[in-house]
Phi, psi and omega in degrees: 000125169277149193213135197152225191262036191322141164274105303203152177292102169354286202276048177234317182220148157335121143274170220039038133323136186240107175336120175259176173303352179244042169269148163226202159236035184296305176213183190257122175276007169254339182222162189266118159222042203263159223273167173274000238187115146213171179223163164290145163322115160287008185315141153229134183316114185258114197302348168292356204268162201279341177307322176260359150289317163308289247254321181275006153271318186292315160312296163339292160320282174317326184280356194261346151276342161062055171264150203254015165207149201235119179213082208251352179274322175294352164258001187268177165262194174285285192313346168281337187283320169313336176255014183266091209246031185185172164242176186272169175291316185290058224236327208276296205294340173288049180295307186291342147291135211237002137278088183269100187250112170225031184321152175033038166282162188250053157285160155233017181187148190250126129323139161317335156351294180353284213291344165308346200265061195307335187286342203316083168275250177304137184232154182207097147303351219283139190085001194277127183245003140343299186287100179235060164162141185221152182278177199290324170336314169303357176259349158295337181308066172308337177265346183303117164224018185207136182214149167225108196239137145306092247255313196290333166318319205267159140016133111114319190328149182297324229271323180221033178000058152331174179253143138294134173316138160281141212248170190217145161332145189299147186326127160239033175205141187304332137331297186267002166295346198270109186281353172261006174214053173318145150241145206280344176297285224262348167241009174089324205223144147306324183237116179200054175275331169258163176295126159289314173323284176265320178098334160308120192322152237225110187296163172288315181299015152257208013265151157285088193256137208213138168283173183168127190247122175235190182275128171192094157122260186263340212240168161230109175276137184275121200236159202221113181258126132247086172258189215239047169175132170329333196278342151279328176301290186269046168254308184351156153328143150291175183265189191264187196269164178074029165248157164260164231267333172260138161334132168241182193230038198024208184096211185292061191247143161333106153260131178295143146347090184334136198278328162305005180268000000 
């Protein structure tokens, strides 16, 4: 992970907006330049802080009022929000929400958690530029039909087709075998205990992990598979079109031509 300022997709800010803390520099969002090489944020959440802390009240609420749109950023302070780089598991309990508002968050990863959230018709991320990649778990959201993404943000995008991180071979060592102690340099996630896929718990020799872009809800999204057999792996989808088309394991993989050259 490079870590400094990105210059943000023009038609996202004022100009002479001045970079904030949840701008980064994985690849450049303004020209198809893309790089040979990016990797995931290693950011791991610190549950102590008072922002996440803040922030698993706020769930909380929502869920005991079964209210239907969640704008939990909007209740933070800035600093609190600046230390909030994920959401909670307890994010699944949200069934009765059918709006998810995370404008201008400094996440860098959506938990699997998502898909629980069955109620989901609209999601709004927009601006978080942080965020290049979200998990597959989100396509259980069956009712999602409205997204708002900064798009130049992600994985893959048509407009300056970045590179994916490359995913490496399934776990050899008992250390990284330990499913309560991902590290996020090396699968992108913290939590990847269950099958994106099937939802079965996920053996030590994964999880088998595969990149995949599909359409979901308004946006085509860079979707982060863990599954928990090859055999989930080649169930997956084709990808959408003018993506590519098969799962893959990024790095130095084939992309069509940016519609921006």
């Amino acid at each position: 992970m490079i870590r400094g300022n990105h210059r943000d997709d023009a038609s996202d800010r004022a100009p002479g907006r001045r970079a904030s803390p949840r701008d980064c520099s994985c690849f450049d969002q303004t020209r198809p330049r893309p790089r040979a090489r990016v990797g995931f944020h290693t950011e791991q959440q610190d549950t102590s802080a008072p922002g996440w802390r803040h922030l698993l009240e706020l769930v909380d609420e929502a869920v005991a009022d079964g209210r239907e749109e969640f704008r939990p950023l909007a209740e933070l302070t800035p600093e609190e929000r600046r230390q909030v780089i994920t959401l909670p598991a307890g994010i699944a309990r949200l069934t009765a929400v059918k709006h998810l508002v995370l404008y201008g968050s400094n996440l860098v990863r959506i938990p699997p958690a998502i898909g629980g959230m069955t109620s989901l018709e609209e999601f709004t991320p927009y601006t978080s530029y942080r965020l290049h990649w979200f998990p597959y778990e989100i396509t259980r959201c069956r009712k999602l039909t409205r997204s708002t993404v900064s798009t130049r943000a992600l994985y893959g995008n048509y407009k300056v087709r970045p590179p994916f991180p490359r995913l490496r071979p399934s776990p050899d060592s008992a250390a990284e075998r330990d499913p309560s102690n991902r590290d996020p340099r090396r699968w992108g996630t913290t939590d990847a205990h269950r099958c994106s896929v099937c939802d079965r718990v996920i053996e030590q020799d994964g999880p088998h992990q595969a990149w995949i872009s599909l359409r979901v809800a308004t946006d085509v999204l860079p979707l982060l598979v863990n599954a928990c057999s090859p055999a989930c792996v080649a169930a997956l989808p084709a990808g959408a079109q003018d993506y590519i088309p098969t799962p893959h394991r990024g790095g130095l993989v084939d992309q069509p031509a940016s519609d921006y050259d």
